[in-house]
C-alpha positions as CSV (number, residue, x, y, z in Angstrom):
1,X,-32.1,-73.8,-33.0
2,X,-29.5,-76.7,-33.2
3,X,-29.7,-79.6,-30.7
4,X,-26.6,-81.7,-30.0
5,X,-26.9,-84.8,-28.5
6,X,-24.8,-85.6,-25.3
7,X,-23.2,-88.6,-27.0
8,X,-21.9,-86.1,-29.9
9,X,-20.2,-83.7,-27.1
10,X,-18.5,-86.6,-25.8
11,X,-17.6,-88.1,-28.8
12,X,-15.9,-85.0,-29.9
13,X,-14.3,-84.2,-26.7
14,X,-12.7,-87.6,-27.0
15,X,-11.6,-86.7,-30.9
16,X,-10.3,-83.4,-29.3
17,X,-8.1,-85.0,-26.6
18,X,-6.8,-87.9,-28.2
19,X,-6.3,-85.8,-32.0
20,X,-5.4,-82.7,-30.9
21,X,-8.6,-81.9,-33.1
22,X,-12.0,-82.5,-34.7
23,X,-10.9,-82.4,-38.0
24,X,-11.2,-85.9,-40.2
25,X,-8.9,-87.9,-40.0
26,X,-8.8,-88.9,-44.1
27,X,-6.1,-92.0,-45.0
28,X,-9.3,-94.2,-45.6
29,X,-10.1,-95.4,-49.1
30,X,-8.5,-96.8,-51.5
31,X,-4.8,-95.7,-52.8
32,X,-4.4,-94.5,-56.1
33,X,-2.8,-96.8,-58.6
34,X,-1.3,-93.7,-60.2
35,X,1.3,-92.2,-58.2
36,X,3.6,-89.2,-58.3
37,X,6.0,-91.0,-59.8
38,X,3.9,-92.8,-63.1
39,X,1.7,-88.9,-63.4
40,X,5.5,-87.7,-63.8
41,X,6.1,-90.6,-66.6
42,X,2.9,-89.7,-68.2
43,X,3.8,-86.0,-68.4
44,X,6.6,-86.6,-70.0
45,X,5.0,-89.0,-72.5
46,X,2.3,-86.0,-73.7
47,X,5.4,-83.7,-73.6
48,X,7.2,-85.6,-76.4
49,X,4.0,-86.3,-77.8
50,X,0.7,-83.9,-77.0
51,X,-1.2,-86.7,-79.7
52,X,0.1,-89.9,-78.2
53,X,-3.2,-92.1,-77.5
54,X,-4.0,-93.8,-73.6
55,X,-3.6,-97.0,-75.5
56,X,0.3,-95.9,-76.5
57,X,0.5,-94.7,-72.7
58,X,-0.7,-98.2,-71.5
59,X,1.8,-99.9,-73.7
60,X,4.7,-97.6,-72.7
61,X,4.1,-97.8,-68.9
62,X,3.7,-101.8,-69.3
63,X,7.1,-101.9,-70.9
64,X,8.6,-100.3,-68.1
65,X,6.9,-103.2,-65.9
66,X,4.0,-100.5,-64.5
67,X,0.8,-102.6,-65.3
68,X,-2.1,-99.7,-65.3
69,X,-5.1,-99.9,-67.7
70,X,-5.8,-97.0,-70.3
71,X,-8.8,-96.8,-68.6
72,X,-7.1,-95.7,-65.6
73,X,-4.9,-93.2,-67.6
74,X,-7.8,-92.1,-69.5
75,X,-9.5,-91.4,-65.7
76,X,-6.3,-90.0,-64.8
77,X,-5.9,-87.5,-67.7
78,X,-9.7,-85.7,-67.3
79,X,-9.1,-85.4,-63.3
């Protein structure tokens, strides 16, 4: 069977009282670079234009002073 450590039970009795639950916390790792806002930009880029390129995208967004790579948008665009 399953043996839990002492150390564990405390540790999550702690989580429990402090939290309100075990649950992970999450807010750790790094932020995304694109936000609600620039995906909504982007939508309506490949809503004008279903063939424009990441390259064109790059280009557009950096004209609007929003510096993100093609790479990003490339990442972006298969997630």
């Amino acid at each position: 069977a399953y043996e839990v450590t002492p150390s564990t039970i405390r540790y999550n009795v702690k989580k429990i009282v402090e939290a309100g639950s075990i649950d992970h916390k999450g807010g750790n790792g790094r932020a995304n670079k694109i936000t609600k806002n620039i995906a909504k930009i982007i939508g309506q880029y490949i809503r004008k234009n279903n063939t424009i390129s990441v390259h064109k995208i790059a280009n557009k967004l950096e004209a609007r002073n929003i510096r993100v790579s093609y790479r990003t948008i490339c990442k972006y665009m298969k997630s």
